[in-house]
C-alpha positions as a Markdown table, in Angstrom:
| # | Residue | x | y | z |
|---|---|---|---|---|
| 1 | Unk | -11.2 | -7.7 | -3.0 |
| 2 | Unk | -14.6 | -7.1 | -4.7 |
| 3 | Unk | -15.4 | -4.7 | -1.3 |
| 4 | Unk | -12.9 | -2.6 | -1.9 |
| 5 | Unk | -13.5 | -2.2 | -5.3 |
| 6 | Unk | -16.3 | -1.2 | -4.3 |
| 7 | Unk | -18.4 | -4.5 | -5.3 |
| 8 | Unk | -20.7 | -4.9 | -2.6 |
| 9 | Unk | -23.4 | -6.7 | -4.5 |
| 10 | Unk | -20.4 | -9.2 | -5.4 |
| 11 | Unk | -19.5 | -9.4 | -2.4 |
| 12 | Unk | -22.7 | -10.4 | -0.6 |
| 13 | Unk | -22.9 | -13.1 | -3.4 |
| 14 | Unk | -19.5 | -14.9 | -2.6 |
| 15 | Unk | -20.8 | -14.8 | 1.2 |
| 16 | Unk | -23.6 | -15.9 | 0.7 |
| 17 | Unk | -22.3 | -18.8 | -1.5 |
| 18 | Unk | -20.1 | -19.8 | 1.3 |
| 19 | Unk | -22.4 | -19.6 | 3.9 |
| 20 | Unk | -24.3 | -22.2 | 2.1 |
| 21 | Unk | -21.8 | -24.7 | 1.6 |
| 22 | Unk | -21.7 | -24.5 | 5.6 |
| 23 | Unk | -19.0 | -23.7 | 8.2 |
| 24 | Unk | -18.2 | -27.3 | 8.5 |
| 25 | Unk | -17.0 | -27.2 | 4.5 |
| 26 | Unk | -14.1 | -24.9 | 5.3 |
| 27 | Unk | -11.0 | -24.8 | 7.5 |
| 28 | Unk | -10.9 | -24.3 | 11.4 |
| 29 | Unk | -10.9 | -20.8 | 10.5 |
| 30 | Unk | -13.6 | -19.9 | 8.4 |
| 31 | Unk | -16.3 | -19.8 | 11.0 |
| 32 | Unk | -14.3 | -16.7 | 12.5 |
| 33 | Unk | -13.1 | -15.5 | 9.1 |
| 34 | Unk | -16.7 | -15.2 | 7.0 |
| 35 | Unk | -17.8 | -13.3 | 10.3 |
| 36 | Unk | -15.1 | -10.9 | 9.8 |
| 37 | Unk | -15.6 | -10.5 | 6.2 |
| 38 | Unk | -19.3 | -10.2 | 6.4 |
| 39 | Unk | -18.6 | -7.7 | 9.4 |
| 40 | Unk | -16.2 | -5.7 | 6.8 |
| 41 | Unk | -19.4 | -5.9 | 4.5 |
| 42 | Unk | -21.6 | -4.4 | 6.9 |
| 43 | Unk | -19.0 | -1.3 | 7.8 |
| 44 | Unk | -19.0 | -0.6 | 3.7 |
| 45 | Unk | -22.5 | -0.4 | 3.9 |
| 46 | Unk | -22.8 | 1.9 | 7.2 |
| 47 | Unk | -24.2 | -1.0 | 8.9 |
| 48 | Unk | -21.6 | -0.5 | 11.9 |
| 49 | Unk | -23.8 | -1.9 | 14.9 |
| 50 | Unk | -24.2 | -5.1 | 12.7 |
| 51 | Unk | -20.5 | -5.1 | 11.8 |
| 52 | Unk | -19.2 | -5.0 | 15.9 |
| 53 | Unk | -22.2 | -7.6 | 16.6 |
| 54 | Unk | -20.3 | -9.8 | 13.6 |
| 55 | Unk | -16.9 | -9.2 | 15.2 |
| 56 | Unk | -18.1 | -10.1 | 18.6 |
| 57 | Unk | -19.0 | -12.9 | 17.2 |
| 58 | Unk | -15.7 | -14.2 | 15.1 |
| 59 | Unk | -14.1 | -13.4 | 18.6 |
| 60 | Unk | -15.3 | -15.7 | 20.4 |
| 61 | Unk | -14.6 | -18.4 | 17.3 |
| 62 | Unk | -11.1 | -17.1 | 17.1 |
| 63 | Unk | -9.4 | -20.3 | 15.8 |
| 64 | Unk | -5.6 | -20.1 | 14.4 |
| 65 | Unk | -3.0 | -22.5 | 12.6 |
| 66 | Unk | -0.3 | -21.5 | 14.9 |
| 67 | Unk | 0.5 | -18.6 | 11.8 |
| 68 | Unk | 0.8 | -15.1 | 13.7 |
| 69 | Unk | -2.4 | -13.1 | 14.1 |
| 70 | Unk | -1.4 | -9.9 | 11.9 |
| 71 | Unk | -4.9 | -9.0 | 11.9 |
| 72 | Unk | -6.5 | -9.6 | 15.4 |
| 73 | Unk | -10.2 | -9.4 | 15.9 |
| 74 | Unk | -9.6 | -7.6 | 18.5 |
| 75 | Unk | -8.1 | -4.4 | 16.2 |
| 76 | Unk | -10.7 | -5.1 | 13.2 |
| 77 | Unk | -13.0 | -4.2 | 16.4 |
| 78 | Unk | -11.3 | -1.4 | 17.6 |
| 79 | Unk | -11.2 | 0.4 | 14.3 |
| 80 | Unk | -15.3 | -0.4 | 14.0 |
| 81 | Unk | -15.7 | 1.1 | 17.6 |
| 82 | Unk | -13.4 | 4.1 | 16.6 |
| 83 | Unk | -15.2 | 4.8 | 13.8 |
| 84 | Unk | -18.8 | 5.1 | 15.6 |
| 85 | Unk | -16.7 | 7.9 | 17.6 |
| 86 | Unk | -16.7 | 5.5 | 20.5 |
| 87 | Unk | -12.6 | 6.7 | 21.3 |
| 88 | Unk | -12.3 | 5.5 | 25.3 |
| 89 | Unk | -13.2 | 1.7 | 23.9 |
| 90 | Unk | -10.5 | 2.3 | 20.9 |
| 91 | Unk | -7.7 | 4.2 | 24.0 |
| 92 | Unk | -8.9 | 1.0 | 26.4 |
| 93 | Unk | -7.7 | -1.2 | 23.3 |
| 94 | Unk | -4.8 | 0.2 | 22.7 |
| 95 | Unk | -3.4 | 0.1 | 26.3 |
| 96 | Unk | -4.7 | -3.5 | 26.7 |
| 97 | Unk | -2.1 | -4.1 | 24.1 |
| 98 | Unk | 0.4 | -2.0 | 24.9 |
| 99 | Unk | 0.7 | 0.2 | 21.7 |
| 100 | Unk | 2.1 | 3.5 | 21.5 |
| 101 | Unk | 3.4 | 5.8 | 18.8 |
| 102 | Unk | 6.9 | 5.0 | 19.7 |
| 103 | Unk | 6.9 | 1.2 | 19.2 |
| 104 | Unk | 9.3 | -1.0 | 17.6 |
| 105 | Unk | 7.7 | -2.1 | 14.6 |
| 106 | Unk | 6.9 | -5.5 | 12.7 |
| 107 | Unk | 4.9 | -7.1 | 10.3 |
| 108 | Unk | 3.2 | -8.9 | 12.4 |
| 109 | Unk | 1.8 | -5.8 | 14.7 |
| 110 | Unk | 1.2 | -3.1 | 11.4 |
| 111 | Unk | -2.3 | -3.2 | 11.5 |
| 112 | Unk | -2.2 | -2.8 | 15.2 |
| 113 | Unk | -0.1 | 0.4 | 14.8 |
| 114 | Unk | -2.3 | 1.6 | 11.8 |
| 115 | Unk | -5.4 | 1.5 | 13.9 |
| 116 | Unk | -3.7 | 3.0 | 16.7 |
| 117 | Unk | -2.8 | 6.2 | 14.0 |
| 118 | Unk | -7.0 | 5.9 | 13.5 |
| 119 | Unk | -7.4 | 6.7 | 16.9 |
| 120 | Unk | -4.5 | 9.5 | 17.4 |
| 121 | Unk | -6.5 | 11.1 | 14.5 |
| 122 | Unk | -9.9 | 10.9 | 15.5 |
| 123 | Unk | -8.9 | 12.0 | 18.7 |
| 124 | Unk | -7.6 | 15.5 | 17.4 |
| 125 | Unk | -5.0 | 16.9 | 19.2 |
| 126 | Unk | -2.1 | 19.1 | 17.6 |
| 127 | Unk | 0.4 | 16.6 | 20.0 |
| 128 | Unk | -1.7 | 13.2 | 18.7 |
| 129 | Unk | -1.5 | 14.4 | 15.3 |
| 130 | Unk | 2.0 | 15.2 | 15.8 |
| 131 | Unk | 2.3 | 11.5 | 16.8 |
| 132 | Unk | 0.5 | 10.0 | 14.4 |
| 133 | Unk | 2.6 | 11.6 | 11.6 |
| 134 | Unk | 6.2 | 10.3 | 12.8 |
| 135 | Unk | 4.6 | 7.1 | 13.2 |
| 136 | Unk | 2.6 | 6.8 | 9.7 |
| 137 | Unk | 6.3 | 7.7 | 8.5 |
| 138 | Unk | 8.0 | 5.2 | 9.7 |
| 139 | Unk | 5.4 | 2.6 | 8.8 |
| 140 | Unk | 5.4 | 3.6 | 5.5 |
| 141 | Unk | 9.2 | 3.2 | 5.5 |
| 142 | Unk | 8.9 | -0.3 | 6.9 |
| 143 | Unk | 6.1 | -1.1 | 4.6 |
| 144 | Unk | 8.1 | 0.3 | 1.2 |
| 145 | Unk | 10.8 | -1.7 | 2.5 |
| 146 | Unk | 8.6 | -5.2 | 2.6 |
| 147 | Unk | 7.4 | -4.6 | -0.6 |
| 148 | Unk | 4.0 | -4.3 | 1.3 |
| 149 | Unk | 2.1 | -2.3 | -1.1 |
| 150 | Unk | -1.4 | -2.6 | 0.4 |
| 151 | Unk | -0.2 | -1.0 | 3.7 |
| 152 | Unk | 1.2 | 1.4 | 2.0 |
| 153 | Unk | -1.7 | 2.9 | -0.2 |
| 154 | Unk | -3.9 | 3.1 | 3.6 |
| 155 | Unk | -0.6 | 4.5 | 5.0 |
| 156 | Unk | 0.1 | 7.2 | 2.9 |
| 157 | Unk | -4.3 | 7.9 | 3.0 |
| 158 | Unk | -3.5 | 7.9 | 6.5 |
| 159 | Unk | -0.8 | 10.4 | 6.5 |
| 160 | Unk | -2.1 | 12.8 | 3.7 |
| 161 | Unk | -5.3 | 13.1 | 6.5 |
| 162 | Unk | -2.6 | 13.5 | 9.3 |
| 163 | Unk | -0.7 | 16.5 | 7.2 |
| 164 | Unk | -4.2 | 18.2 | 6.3 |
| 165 | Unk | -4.7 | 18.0 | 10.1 |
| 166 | Unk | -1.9 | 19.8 | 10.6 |
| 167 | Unk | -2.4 | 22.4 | 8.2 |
| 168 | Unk | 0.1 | 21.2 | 5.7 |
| 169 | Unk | -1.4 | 21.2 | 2.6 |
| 170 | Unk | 1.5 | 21.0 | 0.2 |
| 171 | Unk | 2.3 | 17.7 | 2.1 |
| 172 | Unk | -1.1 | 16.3 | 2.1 |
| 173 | Unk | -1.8 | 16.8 | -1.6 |
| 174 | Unk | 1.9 | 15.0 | -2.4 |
| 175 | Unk | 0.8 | 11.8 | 0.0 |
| 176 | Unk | -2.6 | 11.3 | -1.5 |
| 177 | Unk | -1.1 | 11.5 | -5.2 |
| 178 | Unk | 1.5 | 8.8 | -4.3 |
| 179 | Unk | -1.3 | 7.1 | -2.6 |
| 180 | Unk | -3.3 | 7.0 | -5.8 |
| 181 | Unk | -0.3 | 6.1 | -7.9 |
| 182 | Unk | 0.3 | 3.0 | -6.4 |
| 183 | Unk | -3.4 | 2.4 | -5.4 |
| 184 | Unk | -4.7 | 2.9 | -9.4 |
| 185 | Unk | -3.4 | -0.5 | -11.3 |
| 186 | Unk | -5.1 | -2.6 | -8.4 |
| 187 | Unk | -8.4 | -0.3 | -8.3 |
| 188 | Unk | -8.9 | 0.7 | -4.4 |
| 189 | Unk | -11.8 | 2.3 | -3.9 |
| 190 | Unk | -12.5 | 1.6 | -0.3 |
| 191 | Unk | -9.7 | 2.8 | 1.0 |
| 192 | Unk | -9.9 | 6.3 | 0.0 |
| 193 | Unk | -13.9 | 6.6 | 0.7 |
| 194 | Unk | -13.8 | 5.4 | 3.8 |
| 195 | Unk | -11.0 | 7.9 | 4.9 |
| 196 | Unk | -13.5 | 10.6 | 5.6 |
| 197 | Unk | -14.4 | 14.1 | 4.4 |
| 198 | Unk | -10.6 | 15.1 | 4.7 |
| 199 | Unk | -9.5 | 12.8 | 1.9 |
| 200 | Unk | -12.3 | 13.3 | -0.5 |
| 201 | Unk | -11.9 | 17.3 | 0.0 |
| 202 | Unk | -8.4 | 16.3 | -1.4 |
| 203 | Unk | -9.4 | 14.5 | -3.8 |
């Protein structure tokens, strides 16, 4: 919460508190957990060698309690990767786990698809974009629909960078101002600054 508000002082300090209580003070999970969360630290700052080394990490102390994994390690590293412009590691992902534009979705695999719409994106192409647009629809329709409000604040980011892509403007501006209509009473910050030079020419 406090890094995407922005907090990343705040942040650090909760981290830092738990990492002195020690790993064998939490759940089974928290070893891999605080690495993820102190990797998503690290990508706030710029830090994103740090951040994959972290994720790396919280992979290899992947520990669940049997609940499904709607946030694999394996994605959170994906998006970390795409971001440093590293796309054949993010398009090796994506077809180790089967993920295409057309899926069936679920819960469970949403952040999946979102980070595969990352990579359509950074990839560029008129037909990727294409994709990436029917797909960030019917997310956003699924998310709506589950009362998922989170998802669909990134979604609609996602999409108004998707339409601006595409050269539609009218549709761009109207996705980033629902975006920031729902996104205002919780305070997301991260979420739009992180979305690139697109969004903030939008904005």
């Amino acid at each position: 919460l406090a890094i995407e508000h922005n907090d990343l002082d705040a942040a650090a300090d909760h981290l830092s508190s738990s990492a002195q209580l020690g790993e064998h003070m939490g759940l089974p999970q928290h070893p891999y957990r605080w690495r993820v969360a102190t990797a998503r630290l690290h990508e706030a700052r710029g830090d994103l060698v740090t951040a994959l080394e972290l994720l790396t990490e919280a992979g290899a102390r992947y520990n669940t309690d049997y609940s499904p994994s709607a946030r694999p390690v394996t994605a959170v590293t994906a998006r970390v990767e795409i971001e440093l412009g590293r796309l054949d590691a993010g398009a090796r992902w994506a077809e180790a786990n089967r993920l295409s534009a057309g899926d069936e979705l679920s819960y469970v695999r949403e952040f999946e698809h979102l980070t595969l719409a990352h990579l359509l994106l950074a990839r560029g192409s008129p037909h990727g974009i294409e994709r990436a647009i029917g797909l960030l629809r019917r997310l956003l329709t699924a998310a709506a629909d589950g009362r998922r409000f989170g998802s669909a604040v990134e979604i609609l980011v996602l999409l108004a960078r998707a339409q601006h892509t595409a050269g539609d403007e009218t549709e761009a501006t109207a996705s980033l101002e629902e975006a920031l209509v729902r996104a205002k009473p919780e305070g997301y910050v991260r979420t739009f600054l992180e979305a690139g030079p697109t969004v903030t020419g939008l904005l």
